[in-house]
C-alpha positions as CSV (number, residue, x, y, z in Angstrom):
1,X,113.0,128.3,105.9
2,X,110.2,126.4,107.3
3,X,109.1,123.1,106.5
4,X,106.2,120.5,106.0
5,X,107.5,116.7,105.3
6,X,104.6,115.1,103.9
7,X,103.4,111.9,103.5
8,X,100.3,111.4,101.8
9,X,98.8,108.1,102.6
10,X,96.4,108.6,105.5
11,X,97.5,111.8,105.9
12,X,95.4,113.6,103.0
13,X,93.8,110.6,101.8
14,X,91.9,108.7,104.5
15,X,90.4,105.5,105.3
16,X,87.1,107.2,105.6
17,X,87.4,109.6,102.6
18,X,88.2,106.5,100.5
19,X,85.2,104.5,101.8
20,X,82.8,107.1,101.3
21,X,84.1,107.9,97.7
22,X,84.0,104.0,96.8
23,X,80.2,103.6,98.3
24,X,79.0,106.9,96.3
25,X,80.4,104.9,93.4
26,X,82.6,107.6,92.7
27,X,86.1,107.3,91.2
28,X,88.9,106.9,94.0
29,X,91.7,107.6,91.5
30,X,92.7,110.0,89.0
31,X,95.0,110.1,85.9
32,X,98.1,109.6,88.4
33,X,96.5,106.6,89.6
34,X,96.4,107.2,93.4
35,X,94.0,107.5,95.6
36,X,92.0,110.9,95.6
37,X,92.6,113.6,98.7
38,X,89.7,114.3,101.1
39,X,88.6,117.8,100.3
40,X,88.9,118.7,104.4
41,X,92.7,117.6,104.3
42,X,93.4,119.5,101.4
43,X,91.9,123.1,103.2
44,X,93.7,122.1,106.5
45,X,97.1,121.6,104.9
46,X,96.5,124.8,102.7
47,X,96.1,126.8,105.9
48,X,99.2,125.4,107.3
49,X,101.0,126.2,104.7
50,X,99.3,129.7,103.9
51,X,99.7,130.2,107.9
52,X,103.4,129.5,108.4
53,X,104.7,130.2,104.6
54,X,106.2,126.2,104.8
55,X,107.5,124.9,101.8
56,X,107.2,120.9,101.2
57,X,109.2,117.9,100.9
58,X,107.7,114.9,100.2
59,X,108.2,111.7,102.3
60,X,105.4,109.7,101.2
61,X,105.9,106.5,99.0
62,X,104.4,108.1,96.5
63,X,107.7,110.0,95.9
64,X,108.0,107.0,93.1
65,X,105.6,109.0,90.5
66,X,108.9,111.7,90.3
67,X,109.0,115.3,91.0
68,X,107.7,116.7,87.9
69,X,104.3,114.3,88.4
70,X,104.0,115.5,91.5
71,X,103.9,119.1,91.5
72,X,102.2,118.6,88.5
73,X,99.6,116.9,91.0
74,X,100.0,119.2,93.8
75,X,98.4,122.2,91.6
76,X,96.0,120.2,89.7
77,X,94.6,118.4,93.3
78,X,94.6,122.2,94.6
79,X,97.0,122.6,96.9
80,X,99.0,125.7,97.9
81,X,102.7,126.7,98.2
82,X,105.7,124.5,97.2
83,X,106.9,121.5,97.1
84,X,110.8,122.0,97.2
85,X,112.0,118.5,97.0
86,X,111.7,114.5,98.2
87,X,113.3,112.6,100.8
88,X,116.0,109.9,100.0
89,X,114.4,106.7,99.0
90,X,118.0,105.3,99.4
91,X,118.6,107.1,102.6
92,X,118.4,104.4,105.3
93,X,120.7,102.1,102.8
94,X,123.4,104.8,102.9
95,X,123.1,105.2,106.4
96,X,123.9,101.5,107.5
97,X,126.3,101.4,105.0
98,X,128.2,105.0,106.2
99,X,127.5,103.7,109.9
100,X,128.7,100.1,109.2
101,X,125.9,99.1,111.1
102,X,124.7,94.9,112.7
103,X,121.4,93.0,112.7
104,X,120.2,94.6,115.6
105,X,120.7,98.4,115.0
106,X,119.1,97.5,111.8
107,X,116.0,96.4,113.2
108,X,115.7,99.6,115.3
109,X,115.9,101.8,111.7
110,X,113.7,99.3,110.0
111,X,111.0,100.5,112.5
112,X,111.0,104.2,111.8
113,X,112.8,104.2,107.9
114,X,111.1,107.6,107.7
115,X,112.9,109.4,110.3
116,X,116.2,108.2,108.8
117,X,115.1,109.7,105.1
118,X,114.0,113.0,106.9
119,X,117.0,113.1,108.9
120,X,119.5,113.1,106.1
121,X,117.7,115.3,104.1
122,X,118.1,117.5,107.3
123,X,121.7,117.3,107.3
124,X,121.8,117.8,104.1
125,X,119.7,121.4,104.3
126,X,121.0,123.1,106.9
127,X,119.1,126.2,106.5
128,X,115.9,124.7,108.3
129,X,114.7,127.4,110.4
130,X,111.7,125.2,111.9
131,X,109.8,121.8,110.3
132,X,106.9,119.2,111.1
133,X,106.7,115.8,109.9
134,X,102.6,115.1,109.1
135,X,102.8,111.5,108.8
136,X,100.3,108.2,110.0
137,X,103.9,105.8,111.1
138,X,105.6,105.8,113.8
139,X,108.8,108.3,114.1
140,X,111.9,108.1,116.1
141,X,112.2,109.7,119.8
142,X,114.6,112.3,118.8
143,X,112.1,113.9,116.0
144,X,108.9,113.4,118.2
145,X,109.1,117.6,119.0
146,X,108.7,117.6,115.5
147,X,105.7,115.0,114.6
148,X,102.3,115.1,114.5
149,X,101.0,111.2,114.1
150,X,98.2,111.5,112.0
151,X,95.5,108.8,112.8
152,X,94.7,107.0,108.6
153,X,91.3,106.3,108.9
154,X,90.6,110.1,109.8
155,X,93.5,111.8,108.1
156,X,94.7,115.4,108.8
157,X,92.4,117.0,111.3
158,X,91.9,120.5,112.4
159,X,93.7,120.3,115.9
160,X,96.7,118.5,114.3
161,X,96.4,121.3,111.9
162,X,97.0,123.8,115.0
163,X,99.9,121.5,116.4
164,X,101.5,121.7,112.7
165,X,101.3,125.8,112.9
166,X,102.6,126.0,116.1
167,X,105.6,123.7,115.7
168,X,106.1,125.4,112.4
169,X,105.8,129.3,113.8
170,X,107.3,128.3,117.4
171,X,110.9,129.9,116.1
């Protein structure tokens, strides 16, 4: 199985995309009541997805609306393929706690809390053939073969698009 952990935040929604909504005087929300995908991010992660056959798993914050409102989302907003599940919102908790971790190795986790949520969902799905993490933060050194860093103000563009194929079809 191949997969695309998502985040959505500067990823599909961009700075720009937000701006140019908000000076239009257009809405920048909908009825979930987050911001409004750029049309351009949307086509780029549908060819992703329709390229590699990826299914999703959401990393983004916005993993507090619940699964049901977000695949509800994800067809409404237009999107392709599937999302299969969420990361671990309490993932980085268990981990100190499992690892009995101090202060400092804290403060290396509490600089990349995503790549400790994607890696237990890793571990916990071990029939990952391939994945990419699209995401605008920082992510640890040992998933960095794995991440495209997605500039915010842009969002998803048509080379990281490529990268996120290529990563994704490379096994």
């Amino acid at each position: 199985m191949k997969v695309i952990f998502l985040d959505f935040d500067g990823v599909l929604n961009s700075s720009n995309y937000s701006a140019t909504l908000f000076e239009a005087g257009r809405p920048t929300k909908d009825e979930y009541g987050q911001e409004l995908f750029d049309p351009e991010t949307v086509n780029l992660l549908n060819r992703i997805i329709d390229e590699t056959e990826a299914k999703i798993v959401i990393s983004s914050s916005w993993r507090y609306l619940g699964i049901t409102a977000l695949r509800d989302m994800w067809q409404e907003r237009g999107l392709h393929g599937h999302i299969i599940g969420m990361t671990s919102m309490h993932a980085v908790d268990e981990y100190i706690m499992e690892h009995g971790l101090d202060w400092l190795d804290k403060g290396a986790i509490a600089s990349s809390p995503r790549a400790v949520e994607i890696e237990a969902w890793l571990h916990e799905h071990d029939n990952v053939d391939s994945f990419v993490i699209l995401d605008d933060m920082p992510m640890s050194v040992t998933l960095q073969p794995h991440f495209v860093q997605i500039n915010p103000i842009l969002g998803l563009l048509r080379a990281q698009a490529e990268k996120a194929v290529e990563i994704l079809n490379s096994k």
